[in-house]
Each structure stands twice: as structure tokens, then as C-alpha cells.
C-alpha positions in Angstrom: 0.0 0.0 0.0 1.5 3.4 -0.9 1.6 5.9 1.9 0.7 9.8 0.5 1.3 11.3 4.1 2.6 10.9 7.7 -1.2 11.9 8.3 -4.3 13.4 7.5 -6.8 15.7 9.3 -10.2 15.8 9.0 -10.6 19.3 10.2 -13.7 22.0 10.4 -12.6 23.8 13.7 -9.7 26.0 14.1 -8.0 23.1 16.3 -7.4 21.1 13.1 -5.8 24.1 11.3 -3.4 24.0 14.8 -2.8 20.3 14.3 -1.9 21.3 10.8 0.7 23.8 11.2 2.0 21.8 14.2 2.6 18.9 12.2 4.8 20.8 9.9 6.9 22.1 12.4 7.8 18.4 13.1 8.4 17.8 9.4 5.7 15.5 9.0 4.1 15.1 5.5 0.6 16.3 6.3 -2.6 17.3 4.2 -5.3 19.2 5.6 -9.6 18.5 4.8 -11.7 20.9 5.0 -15.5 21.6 4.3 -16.2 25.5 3.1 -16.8 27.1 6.6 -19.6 29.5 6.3 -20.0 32.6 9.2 -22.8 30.5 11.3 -20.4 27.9 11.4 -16.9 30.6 11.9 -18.8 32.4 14.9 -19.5 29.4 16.7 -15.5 28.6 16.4 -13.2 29.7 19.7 -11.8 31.8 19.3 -13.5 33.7 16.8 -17.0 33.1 18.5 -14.9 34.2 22.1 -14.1 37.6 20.2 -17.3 38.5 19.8 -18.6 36.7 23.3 -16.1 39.7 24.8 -17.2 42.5 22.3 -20.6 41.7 23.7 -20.1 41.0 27.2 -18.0 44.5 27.4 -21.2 46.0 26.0 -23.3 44.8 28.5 -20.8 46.2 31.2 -20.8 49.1 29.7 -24.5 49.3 29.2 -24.7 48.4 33.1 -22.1 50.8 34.0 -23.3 54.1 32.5 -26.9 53.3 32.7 -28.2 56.2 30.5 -28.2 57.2 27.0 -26.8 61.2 27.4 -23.5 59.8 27.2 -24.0 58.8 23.8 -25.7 61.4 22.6 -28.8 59.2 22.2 -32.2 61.6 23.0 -35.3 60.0 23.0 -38.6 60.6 24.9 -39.8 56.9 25.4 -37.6 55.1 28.0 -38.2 51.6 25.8 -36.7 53.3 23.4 -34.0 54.8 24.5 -32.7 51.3 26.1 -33.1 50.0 22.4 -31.1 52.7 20.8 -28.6 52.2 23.2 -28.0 48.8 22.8 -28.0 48.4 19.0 -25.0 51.5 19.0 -22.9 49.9 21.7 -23.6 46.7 19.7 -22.9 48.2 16.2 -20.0 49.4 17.3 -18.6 45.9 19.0 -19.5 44.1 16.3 -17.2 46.2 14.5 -14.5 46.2 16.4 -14.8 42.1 16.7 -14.8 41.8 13.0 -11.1 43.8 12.8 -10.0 41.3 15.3 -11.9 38.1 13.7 -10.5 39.6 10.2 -6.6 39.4 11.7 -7.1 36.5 13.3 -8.2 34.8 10.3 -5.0 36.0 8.4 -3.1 33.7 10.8 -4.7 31.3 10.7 -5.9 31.5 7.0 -5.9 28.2 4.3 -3.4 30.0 2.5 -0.8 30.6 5.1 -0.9 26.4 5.8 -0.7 25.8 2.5 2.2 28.0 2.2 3.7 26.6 5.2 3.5 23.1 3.2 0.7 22.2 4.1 -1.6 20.4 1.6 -5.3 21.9 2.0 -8.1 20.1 0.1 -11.3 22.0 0.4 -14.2 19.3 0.3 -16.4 16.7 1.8 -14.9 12.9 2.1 -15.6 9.4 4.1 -13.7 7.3 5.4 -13.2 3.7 3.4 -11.5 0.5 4.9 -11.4 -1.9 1.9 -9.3 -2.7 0.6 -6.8 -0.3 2.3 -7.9 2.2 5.2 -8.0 5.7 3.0 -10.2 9.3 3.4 -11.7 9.4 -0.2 -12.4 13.1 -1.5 -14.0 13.0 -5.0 -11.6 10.4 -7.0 -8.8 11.2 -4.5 -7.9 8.3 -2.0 -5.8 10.1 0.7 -3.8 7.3 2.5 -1.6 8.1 5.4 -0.3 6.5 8.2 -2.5 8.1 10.5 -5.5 10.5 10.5 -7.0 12.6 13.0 -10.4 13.8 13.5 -10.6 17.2 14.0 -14.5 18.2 13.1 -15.5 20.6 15.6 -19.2 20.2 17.0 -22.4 21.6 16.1 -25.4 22.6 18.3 -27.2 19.4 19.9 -31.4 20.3 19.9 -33.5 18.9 22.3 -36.8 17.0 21.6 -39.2 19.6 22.9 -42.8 19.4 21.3 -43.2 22.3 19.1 -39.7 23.7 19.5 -39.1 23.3 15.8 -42.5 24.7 14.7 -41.8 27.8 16.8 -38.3 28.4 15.9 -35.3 29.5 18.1 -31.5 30.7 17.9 -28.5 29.2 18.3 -25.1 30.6 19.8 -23.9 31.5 16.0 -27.3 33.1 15.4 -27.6 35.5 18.4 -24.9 38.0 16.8 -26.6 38.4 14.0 -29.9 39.0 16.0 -28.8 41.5 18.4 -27.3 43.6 15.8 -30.9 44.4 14.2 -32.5 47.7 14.5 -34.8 45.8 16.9 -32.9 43.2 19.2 -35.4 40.8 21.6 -36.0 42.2 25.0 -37.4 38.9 26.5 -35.4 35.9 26.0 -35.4 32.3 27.4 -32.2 30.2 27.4 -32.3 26.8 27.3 -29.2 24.9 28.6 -26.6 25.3 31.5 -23.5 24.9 30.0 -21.0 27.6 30.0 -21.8 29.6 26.9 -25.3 30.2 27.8 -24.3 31.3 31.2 -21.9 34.2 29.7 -24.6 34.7 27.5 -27.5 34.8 30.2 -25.8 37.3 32.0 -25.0 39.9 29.6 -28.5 39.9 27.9 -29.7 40.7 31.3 -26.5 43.4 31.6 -28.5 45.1 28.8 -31.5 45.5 30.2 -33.3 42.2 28.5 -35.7 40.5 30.6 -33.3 36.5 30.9 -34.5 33.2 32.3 -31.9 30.7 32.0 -33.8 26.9 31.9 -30.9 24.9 33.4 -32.2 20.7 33.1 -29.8 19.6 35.8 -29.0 22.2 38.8 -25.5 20.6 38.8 -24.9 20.1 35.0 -21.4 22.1 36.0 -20.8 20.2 38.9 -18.7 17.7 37.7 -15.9 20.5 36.3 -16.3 23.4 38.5 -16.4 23.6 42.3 -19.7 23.4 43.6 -19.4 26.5 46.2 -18.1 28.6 43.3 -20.6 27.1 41.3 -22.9 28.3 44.0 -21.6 31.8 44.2 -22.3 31.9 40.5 -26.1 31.3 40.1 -26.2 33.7 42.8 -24.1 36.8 41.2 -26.5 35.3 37.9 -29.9 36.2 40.1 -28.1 39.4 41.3 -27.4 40.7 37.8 -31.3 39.8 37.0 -31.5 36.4 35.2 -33.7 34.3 36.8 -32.7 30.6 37.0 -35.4 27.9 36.6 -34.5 24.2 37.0 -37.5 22.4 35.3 -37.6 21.3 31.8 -39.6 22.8 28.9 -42.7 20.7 27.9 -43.7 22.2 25.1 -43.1 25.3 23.0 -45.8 26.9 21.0 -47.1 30.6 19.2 -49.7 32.2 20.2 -50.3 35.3 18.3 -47.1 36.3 16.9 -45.4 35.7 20.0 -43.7 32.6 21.6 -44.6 30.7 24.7 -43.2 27.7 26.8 -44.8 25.6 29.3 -42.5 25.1 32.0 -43.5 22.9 34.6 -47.1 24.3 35.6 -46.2 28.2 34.5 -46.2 29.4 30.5 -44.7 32.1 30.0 -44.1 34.7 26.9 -40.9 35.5 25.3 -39.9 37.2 22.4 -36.7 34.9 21.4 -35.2 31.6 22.5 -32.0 30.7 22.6 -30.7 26.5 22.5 -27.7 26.4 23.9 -27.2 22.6 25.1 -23.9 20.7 25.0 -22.8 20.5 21.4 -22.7 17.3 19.0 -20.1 15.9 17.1 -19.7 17.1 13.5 -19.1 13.7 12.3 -22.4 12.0 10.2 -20.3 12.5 6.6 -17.4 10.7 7.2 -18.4 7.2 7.1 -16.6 6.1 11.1 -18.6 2.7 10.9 -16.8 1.5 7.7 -13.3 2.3 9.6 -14.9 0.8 12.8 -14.8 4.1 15.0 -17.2 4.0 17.5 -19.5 6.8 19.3 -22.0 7.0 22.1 -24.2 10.2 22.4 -22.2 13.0 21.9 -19.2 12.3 22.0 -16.1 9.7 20.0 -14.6 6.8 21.8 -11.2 7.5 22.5 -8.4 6.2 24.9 -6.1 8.2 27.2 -4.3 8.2 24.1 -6.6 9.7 22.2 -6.9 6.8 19.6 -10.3 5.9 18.7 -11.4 2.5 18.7 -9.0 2.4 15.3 -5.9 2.3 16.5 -5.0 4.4 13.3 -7.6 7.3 13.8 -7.4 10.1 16.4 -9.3 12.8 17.4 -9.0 15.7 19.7 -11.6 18.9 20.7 -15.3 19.2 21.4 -15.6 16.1 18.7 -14.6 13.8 21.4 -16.8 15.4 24.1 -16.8 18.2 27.3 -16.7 22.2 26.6 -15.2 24.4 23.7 -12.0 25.5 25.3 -9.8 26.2 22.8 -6.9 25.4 25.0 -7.9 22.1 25.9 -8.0 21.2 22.3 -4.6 22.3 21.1 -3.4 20.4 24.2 -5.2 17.5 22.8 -4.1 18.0 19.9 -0.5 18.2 20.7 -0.7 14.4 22.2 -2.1 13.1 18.8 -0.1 14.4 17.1 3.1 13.1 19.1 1.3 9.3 19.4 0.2 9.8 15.6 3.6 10.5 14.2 5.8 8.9 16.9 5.3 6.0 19.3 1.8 5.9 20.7 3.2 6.5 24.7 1.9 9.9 25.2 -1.5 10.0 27.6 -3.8 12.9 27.8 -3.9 14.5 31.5 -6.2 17.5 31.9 -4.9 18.1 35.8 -2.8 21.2 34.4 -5.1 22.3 32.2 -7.1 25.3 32.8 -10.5 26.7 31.6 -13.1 29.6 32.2 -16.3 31.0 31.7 -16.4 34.4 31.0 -19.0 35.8 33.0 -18.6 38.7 35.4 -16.7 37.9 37.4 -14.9 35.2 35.4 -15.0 31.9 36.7 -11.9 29.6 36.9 -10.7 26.0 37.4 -7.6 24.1 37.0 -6.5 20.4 38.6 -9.1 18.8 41.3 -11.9 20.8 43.0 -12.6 19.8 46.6 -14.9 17.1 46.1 -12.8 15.4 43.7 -10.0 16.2 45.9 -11.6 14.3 49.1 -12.7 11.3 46.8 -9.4 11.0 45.7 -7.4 11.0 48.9 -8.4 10.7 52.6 -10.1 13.3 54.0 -7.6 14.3 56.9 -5.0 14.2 53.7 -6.6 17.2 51.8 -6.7 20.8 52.9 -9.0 23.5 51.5 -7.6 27.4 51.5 -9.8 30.4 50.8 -9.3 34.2 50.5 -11.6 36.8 49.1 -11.2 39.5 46.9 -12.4 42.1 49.1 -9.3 41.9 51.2 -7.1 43.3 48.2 -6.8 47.2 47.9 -6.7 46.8 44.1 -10.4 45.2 44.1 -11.6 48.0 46.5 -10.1 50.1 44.0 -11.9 49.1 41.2 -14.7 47.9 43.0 -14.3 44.5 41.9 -14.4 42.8 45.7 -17.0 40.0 44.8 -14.6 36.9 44.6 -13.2 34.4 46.1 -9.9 32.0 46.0 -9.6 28.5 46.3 -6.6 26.2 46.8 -7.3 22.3 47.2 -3.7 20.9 48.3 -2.4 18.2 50.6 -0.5 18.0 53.9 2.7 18.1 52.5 2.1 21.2 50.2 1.3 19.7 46.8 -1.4 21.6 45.2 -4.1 19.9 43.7 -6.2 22.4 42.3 -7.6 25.9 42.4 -11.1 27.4 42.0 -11.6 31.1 41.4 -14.4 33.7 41.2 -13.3 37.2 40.8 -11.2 39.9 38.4 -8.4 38.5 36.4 -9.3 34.8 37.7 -8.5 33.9 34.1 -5.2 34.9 34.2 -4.2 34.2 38.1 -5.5 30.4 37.0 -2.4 30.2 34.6 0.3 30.9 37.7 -1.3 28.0 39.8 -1.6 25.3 36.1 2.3 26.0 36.2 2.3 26.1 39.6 0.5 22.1 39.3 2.8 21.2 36.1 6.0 22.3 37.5 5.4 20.2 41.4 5.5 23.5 42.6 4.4 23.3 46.6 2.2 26.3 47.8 4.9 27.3 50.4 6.9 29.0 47.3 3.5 30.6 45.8 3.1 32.1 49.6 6.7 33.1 49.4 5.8 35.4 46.0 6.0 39.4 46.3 3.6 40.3 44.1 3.2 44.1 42.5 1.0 46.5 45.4 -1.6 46.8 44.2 -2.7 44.1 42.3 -5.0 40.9 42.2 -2.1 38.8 41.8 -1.7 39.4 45.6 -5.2 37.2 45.9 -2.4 33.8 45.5 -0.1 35.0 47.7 -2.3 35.3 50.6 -4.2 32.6 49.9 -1.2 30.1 50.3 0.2 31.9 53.0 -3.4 30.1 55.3 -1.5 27.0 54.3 1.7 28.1 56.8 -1.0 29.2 59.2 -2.9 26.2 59.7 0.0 24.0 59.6 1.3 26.2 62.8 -2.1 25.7 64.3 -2.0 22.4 63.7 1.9 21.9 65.1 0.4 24.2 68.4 -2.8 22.2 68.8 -0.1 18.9 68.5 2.0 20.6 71.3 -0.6 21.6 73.3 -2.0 18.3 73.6 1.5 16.9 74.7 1.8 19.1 77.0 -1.3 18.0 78.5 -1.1 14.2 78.6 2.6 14.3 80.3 1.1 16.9 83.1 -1.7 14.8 83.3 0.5 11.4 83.6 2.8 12.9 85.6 0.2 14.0 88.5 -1.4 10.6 87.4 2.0 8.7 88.5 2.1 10.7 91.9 
């Protein structure tokens, strides 16, 4: 059998044009497939969609913030109004602003810089075909390499809700487009508790839009993020106005030009509704059976490895399950590519991996949250350090003092984990991932001097309670010495 390339990728998500240029950086023979990617399908890509998730979510601040239209030179007599105006021209001008970004970022990561790079780009469709030799046929092109790795993307996964399709709804690549009309929805249901609907849940209502989020499962997050940050989040959520239901929708229906759900025993009106459950994977066209790759609900089978159930055939993003974070699928993409092209001996470990949702405050978590922690290891094994953000003169200065820092480590020091609600928790997340990758023990993070004033000072002080407690601990030891040889020793006279 003649071998074209050292591998193939099936790609449709900007972590497949990573995998490409990656792969030529270790001289590997590669060739790049790839549907036409229309703008539904481009927005819904991190981190294009991300750009313009922060244009609007800085809109909504911003909205929130000022609070009236004078500062925008906006007059208008009817205060409906003048809320509408306001947020189609903080929109307009976002959406402008993300496209310049979107436009650049496109330009490095464009078809044509790949191909210049050597990489081989075939636009089209193809399936996979195992006889007589295993090959990805495009056309009358049989690409045969000795491995290939599934890099699809997602798409949105829509629940069976009676009348749902009848009514019509958006999805997360839609809701751009709809809030830059000259009249955006006020009244919007979401439907789905994963993180994108969150962000999105929250800066609707940031704008002044009436917001119920529909969450299925109360914990649906539970299993990544921390539950008392988790906690802390639906509560800044009801604070900032969204109002968070946890029944399902029954049925969906249109009653005089407007739309209505039954939820549980209320129905209520809305002008829009947005689906935001877990994604899919993008994966129908391309024949798996015939190469005997196997699936199960949303997600492909793969091991630590990131082989599917082919030996042969990788994969690596949201087309193998969990949340769009761009990061997590250039890390996974990383490890194919090394077992692809190499030996198969790398294994995929997420506990240094970090990830956020974007709401205000941001949300972080890298390595084990407490639960996980305690399941893990023996309870007396595992301590649990918090600090809040209000104690830092840079978060009274920008009155930013809703958060909170969490560090899950052990007796001897090692860190385990970190949860964190508050400014900048995106970025103070990536000290304690090098922190976690590099064995680094919380003593040295409490040993840090960071700049006065800043939020980086939120690590600092949190790891210094790990000293503290281990002093209390040692006093509390020597206390209790003390006690039981003055107690024996009266005892013996």
C-alpha cells in the first residue's frame, strides 16, 4: 500500500488548522480537509465566537455601568426606546470592532498561510473507506496516510421539545446576528446550562433584556467546576437579574405572533429563544462505521491516548466530548499528534489544564476541585484554603471585591487544584496550572511578592493560610503533649 502522508486531518474547527501547522513544524508530511466554513459555522469557532462573546459582554458592562443614554448622545422621549437605541450602537460598534480582530485572526490562521507553510489543503467533503486499504476518499482522491485525526468541531445538539421546531429559536452562532438588528429581543429564554449560555444569560440581562436561564440539571457544572463557586455563580447570575429555573420545557408553542413555553405548571411569553445545550459531534459525513470508529451520544470513543477504537484514527476537541475550550483542544491535539507520528506512549492529562467561563466575574478552574480532591485521597489528607477578593486594595479600587480564591492541596504542600471567582481569575488560573505542572508546593506561591496593588496578591495570601494552619495544627499537637505528660505525671504521683 503506498503511503501519500505521515497523516491526515479531518478538520472544520480552528484546532485542526493548529494540528496542521503543528505537524509541519515536526516535518511530518501532512494534508489538511476541509468543508467550506460559512459565518454560522466561523462564529460558533473559539476563538473567533470568544471575540465577539467579549465584544458583547464589554457591551453589557458598559450598558450596566453608564446606565443612560446622554453619554452617547442618544435623546429619545420613550424610556423603551432609548434602552433599544442604546444597545443596538454599543452593539454596532462591537461588532465592529470584533470583526477587525476576527479579520486578523483569520489572516493567521488562513488556508493559504498552511498551505504556504506546506501544508496540503483540500477543500471538500470525504468518508472514510476501509477496503481494501484504510484511506479518506475526497472525489476520486484516496488520501492514505499513516494516520489521521479527527478534527470536526461540533455543532449545536437540539432537544426534543414538542413544538420547538414549529416555533423556531436561535442558536449561539445566530444571536450575533440577532442582536445587531435595529430591533434586538428584549425577552429571551435560554435553554441549557453549560457555560456559553451562562456568559450569554448574564450579559443579555446586563442590557437590560428580561433573561431566564432553563438549566435541566442544577448541577450540570458540577462535575468540572467547584460546587461552592458554582454556588456563588447562580447567585451573582440572580443578582445581575436572570432568573434561573431548573424544570424542563414541555412544550413550545405561538400564540399570536409571540412565543410561549410551558414550564413545569407556569407558560410564559418570550420574544426569542435561545438552545444552547452541549454540542454534538460534526461527524455523520465521514463514514466512522466502515473504519470501525465507535461513538456514544455526543461524544467519539477514545483512549487516554486519544486513539479511537481504530488504533489508526485520532481525534482531539469538542468532537470527542466536554466544553469548547480552545486550550484544551490544542493540548489535545498536541498528544495526537506526538502518538500519531511517533510512538503511541503519550497520555492525555487534563490536571494542568485550565479553563473559564467568561461571566462577570470570570470563573476559573484548573486540577481537582474539593470534592474530587476528598474522593481521591483521605479526607484528613486534603486541605482547603480560601481568600476573598475584598481583602485586596486593588479590588476596592476598582470595586471589583466579589470573589473568592480556592486552593485544594495536601498536607505536605502539593497543590491539587484551584477554583476562582473574581477579576483577572483567568489569568491568576495560569500561575497555579504552572504552579500544578511544575510540582511546585504552595509554600513557594506564599513566598511570592507580588506588585501592590494588584490581584495577583489574591495567590499569595491565599497560600500563606496553608503556613497558618500547619502552625495551628503543630500548636494544637504541642498543646495536647503538654497536656497528657502533666496529666501522667500527676497521674504517677
Amino acid at each position: 500500500m503506498t503511503i501519500d502522508y505521515d497523516i491526515v486531518i479531518i478538520g472544520g474547527s480552528l484546532a485542526g488548522r493548529y494540528a496542521a501547522l503543528s505537524a509541519t513544524k515536526l516535518k511530518a508530511k501532512v494534508a489538511l480537509v476541509e468543508t467550506k466554513i460559512n459565518d454560522a459555522v466561523l462564529l460558533v469557532n473559539s476563538p473567533y465566537g470568544m471575540i465577539y462573546h467579549h465584544a458583547f459582554t464589554q457591551t453589557g458592562n458598559l450598558y450596566q455601568m453608564l446606565g443612560n443614554t446622554s453619554q452617547f448622545g442618544i435623546n429619545t422621549s420613550h424610556p423603551q426606546t432609548q434602552d433599544q437605541c442604546l444597545v443596538c450602537v454599543n452593539w454596532q460598534q462591537a461588532m465592529l470592532y470584533a470583526d477587525g480582530v476576527v479579520s486578523n485572526l483569520q489572516e493567521q490562521d488562513s488556508l493559504a498561510i498552511l498551505s504556504a507553510q506546506g501544508v496540503d489543503v483540500i477543500v471538500g467533503s470525504g468518508q472514510f473507506q476501509s477496503s481494501p486499504n484504510l484511506a479518506f476518499i475526497i472525489g476520486d482522491r484516496h488520501l492514505r496516510a499513516r494516520a489521521y485525526l479527527l478534527a470536526t468541531g461540533s455543532v449545536p445538539a437540539i432537544p426534543d421539545i414538542e413544538g420547538l421546531q414549529k416555533t423556531g429559536f436561535l442558536t449561539l452562532p445566530q444571536i450575533w446576528q440577532s442582536l445587531s438588528s435595529p430591533n434586538p429581543p428584549k425577552k429571551w429564554v435560554i435553554l441549557g446550562g453549560v457555560p456559553q449560555s451562562i456568559e450569554v444569560a448574564q450579559t443579555l440581562a446586563k442590557l437590560g433584556c428580561s433573561v431566564i436561564l432553563v438549566v435541566y440539571r442544577p448541577q450540570i457544572l458540577s462535575h468540572y467546576l467547584d460546587s461552592e463557586i458554582l454556588q456563588l455563580l447562580y447567585s451573582q447570575l440572580e443578582a445581575d437579574g436572570v432568573r434561573v429555573i431548573q424544570t424542563p420545557v414541555t412544550q413550545v408553542m405561538r400564540i399570536d405572533e409571540q412565543k410561549w413555553l410551558q414550564i413545569g405548571d407556569k407558560a410564559i411569553e418570550t420574544d426569542e429563544i435561545l438552545v444552547a445545550f452541549a454540542q454534538q459531534p460534526n461527524i455523520e459525513f465521514l463514514n466512522l462505521a466502515a473504519a470501525g470508529v465507535k461513538w456514544y451520544q455526543n461524544r467519539l470513543l477514545v483512549n487516554d491516548k486519544l486513539q479511537t477504537t481504530n488504533h489508526r484514527i485520532y481525534a482531539c476537541g469538542d468532537v470527542i466530548g466536554g466544553y469548547d475550550c480552545p486550550n484544551i483542544a490544542n493540548h489535545e491535539a498536541r498528544i495526537a499528534l506526538q502518538n500519531s507520528l511517533f510512538f503511541p506512549i503519550n497520555k492525555v492529562s487534563y490536571q494542568c489544564i485550565p479553563w473559564a467561563i467568561f461571566t462577570n466575574p470570570i470563573v476559573a478552574q484548573v486540577g481537582l476541585t474539593e470534592a474530587q480532591a476528598i474522593s481521591q485521597y483521605n479526607q484528613n489528607e486534603v486541605v482547603v484554603l480560601r481568600q476573598y477578593f475584598k481583602t485586596l486594595a486593588v479590588a476596592q479600587l476598582q470595586d471589583q471585591t466579589t470573589g473568592i480564591c480556592k486552593l485544594i492541596v495536601l498536607n505536605n504542600g502539593e497543590i491539587l487544584g484551584a477554583s476562582i471567582l473574581g477579576a483577572e481569575a483567568d489569568e491568576l488560573i495560569n500561575l497555579v496550572a504552572l504552579a500544578i505542572a511544575q510540582k511546585i508546593k504552595v509554600h513557594h506561591l506564599a513566598s511570592l511578592s507580588p506588585i501592590y496593588p494588584s490581584f495577583s496578591e489574591i495567590l499569595a495570601q491565599t497560600a500563606l493560610q496553608w503556613s497558618q494552619q500547619r502552625l495551628n495544627r503543630n500548636i494544637a499537637t504541642q498543646e495536647f503533649l503538654e497536656s497528657f505528660f502533666l496529666f501522667r505525671r500527676n497521674w504517677n504521683f
